[in-house]
DRENDO-1510 file (C-alpha; in Angstrom, 1 decimal, always signed):
<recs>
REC; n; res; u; v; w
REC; 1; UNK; +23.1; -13.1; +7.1 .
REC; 2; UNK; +21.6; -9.7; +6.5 .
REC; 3; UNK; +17.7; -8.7; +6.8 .
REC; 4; UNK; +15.8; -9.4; +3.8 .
REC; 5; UNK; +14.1; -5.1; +3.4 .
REC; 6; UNK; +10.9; -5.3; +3.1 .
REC; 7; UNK; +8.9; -4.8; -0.1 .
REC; 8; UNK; +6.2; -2.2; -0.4 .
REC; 9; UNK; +3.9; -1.7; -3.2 .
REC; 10; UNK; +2.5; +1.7; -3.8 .
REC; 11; UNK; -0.6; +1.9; -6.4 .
REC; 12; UNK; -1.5; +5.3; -7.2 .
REC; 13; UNK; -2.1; +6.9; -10.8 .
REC; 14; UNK; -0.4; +9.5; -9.6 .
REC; 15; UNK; +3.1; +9.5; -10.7 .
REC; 16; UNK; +4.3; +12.5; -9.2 .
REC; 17; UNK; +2.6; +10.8; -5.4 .
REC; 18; UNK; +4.3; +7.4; -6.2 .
REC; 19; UNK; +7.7; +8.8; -6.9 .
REC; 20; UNK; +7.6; +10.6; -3.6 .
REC; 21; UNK; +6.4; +7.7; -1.9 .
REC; 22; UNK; +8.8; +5.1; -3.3 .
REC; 23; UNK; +11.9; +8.0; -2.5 .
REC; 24; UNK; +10.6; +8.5; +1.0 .
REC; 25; UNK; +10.6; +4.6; +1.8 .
REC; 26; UNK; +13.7; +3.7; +0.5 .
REC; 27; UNK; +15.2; +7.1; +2.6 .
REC; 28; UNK; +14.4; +5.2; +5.5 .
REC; 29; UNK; +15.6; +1.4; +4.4 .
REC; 30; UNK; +12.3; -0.2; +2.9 .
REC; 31; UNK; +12.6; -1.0; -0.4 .
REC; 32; UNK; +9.7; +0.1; -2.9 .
REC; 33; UNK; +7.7; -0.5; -6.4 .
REC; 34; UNK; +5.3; +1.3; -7.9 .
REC; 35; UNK; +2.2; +0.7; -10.1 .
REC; 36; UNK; +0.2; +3.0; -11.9 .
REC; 37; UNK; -2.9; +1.3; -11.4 .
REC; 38; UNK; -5.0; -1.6; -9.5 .
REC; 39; UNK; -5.1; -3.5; -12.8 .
REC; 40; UNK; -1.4; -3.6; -13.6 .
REC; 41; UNK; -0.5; -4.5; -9.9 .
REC; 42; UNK; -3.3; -7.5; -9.7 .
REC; 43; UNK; -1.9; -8.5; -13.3 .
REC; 44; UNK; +1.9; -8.8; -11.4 .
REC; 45; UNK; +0.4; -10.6; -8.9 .
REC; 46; UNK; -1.2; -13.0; -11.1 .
REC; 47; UNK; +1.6; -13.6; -13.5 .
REC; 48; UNK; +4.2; -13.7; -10.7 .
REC; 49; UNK; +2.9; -16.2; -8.3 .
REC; 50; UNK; +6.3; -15.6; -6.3 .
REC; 51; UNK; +5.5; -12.0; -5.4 .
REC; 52; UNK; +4.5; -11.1; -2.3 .
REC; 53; UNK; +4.8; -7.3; -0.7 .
REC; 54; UNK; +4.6; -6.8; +2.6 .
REC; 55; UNK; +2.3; -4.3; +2.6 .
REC; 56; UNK; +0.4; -2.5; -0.4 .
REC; 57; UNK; -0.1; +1.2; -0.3 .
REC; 58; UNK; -3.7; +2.4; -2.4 .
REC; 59; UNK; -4.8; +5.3; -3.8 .
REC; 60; UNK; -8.8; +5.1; -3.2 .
REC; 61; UNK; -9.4; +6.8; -6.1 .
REC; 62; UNK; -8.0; +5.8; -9.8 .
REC; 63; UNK; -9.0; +4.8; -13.7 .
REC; 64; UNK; -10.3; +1.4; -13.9 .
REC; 65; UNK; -9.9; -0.9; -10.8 .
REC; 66; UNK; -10.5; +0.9; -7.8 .
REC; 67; UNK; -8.8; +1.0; -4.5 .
REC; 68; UNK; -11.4; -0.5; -2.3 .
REC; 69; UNK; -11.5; -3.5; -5.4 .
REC; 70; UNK; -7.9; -4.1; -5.2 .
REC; 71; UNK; -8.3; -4.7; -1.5 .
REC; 72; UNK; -10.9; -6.8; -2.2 .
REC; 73; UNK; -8.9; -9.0; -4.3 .
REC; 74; UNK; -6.3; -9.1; -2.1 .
REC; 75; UNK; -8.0; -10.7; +0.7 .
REC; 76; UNK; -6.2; -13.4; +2.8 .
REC; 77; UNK; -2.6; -12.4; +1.5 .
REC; 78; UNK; -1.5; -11.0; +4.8 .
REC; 79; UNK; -0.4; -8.1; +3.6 .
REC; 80; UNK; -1.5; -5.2; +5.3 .
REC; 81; UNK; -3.2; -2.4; +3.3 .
REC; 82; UNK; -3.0; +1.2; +3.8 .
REC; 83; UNK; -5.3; +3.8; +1.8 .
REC; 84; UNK; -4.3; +7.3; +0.6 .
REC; 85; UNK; -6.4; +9.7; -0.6 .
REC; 86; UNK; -7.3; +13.1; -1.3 .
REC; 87; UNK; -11.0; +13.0; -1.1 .
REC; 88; UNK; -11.7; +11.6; +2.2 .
REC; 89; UNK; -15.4; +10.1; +2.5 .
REC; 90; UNK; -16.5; +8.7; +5.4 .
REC; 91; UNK; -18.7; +6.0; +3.8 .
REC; 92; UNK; -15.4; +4.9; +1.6 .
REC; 93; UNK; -13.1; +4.9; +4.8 .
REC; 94; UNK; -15.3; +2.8; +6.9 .
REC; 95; UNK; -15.4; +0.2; +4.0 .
REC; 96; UNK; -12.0; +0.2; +4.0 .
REC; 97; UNK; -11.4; -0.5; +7.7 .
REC; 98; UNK; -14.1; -3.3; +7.6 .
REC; 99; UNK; -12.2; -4.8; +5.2 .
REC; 100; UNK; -9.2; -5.1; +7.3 .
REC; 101; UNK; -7.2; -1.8; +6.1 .
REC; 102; UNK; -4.8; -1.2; +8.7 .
REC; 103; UNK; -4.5; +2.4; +7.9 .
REC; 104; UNK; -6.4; +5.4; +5.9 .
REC; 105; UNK; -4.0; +8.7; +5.6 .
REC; 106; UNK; -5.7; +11.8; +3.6 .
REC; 107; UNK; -2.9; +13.6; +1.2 .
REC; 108; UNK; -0.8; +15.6; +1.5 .
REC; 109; UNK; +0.4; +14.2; +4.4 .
REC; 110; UNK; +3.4; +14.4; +7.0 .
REC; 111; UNK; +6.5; +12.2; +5.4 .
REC; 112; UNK; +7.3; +11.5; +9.4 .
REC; 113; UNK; +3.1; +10.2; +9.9 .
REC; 114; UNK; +3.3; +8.0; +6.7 .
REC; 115; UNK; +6.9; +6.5; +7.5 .
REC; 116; UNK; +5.8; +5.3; +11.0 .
REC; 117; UNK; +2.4; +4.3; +9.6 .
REC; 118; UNK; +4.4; +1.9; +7.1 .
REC; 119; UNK; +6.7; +0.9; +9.6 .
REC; 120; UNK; +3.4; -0.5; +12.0 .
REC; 121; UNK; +2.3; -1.8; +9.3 .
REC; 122; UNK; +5.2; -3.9; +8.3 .
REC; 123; UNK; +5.8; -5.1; +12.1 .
REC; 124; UNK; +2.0; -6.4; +12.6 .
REC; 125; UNK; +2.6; -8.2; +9.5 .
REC; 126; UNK; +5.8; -9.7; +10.9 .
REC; 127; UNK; +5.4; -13.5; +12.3 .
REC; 128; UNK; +7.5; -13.4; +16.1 .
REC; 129; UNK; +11.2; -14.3; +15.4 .
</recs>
């Protein structure tokens, strides 16, 4: 039986960023959605009780529900959280680490950096076989 790829959610109102994300990932194997904000990803995840990424990808930064809030919302799902951003604040970043963020990358950034970033990510959130 083949490997189940793992799912990664990428939240940014960017939709030029997300489209380069979500090309990038599934470059490499890792399959990828995208949402253009906090609000429509939280409403998935409430009106899909089956969905579960393995790892959420969010823009600090965006209309409405915030990054930090979506994280928020998202604690005890396991799934590990990476921020992007472009403004990088230190006050914002060390909120997001305290809240268990695994990772905090400031755009633009280098497709090899984000790829292996994703890729830890994925395997911390991985139970031992």
């Amino acid at each position: 039986m083949g490997k189940i790829k793992p799912l990664v959610v990428i939240v940014d109102d960017d939709e030029s960023v997300c489209r380069a994300i979500k090309r990038l990932l599934r470059s490499v194997g890792i399959a990828a959605e995208t949402f253009a904000s906090g609000d429509a990803f939280l409403n998935t995840l409430l009106s899909i009780p089956s969905y579960h990424p393995d790892c959420v990808i969010l823009d600090v930064q965006m209309p409405g529900i915030n990054g930090l809030e979506v994280q928020r919302r998202l604690s005890g799902s396991g799934a590990p959280v990476i921020f992007i951003t472009a403004h990088d604040d230190i006050s914002v970043r060390e909120q997001a680490f305290a809240s268990g963020a695994v990772a905090y990358i400031r755009k633009p950034f280098s497709d090899d950096l984000f790829v292996r970033t994703v890729r830890a990510a994925l395997e911390s959130s991985q139970p031992p076989p």
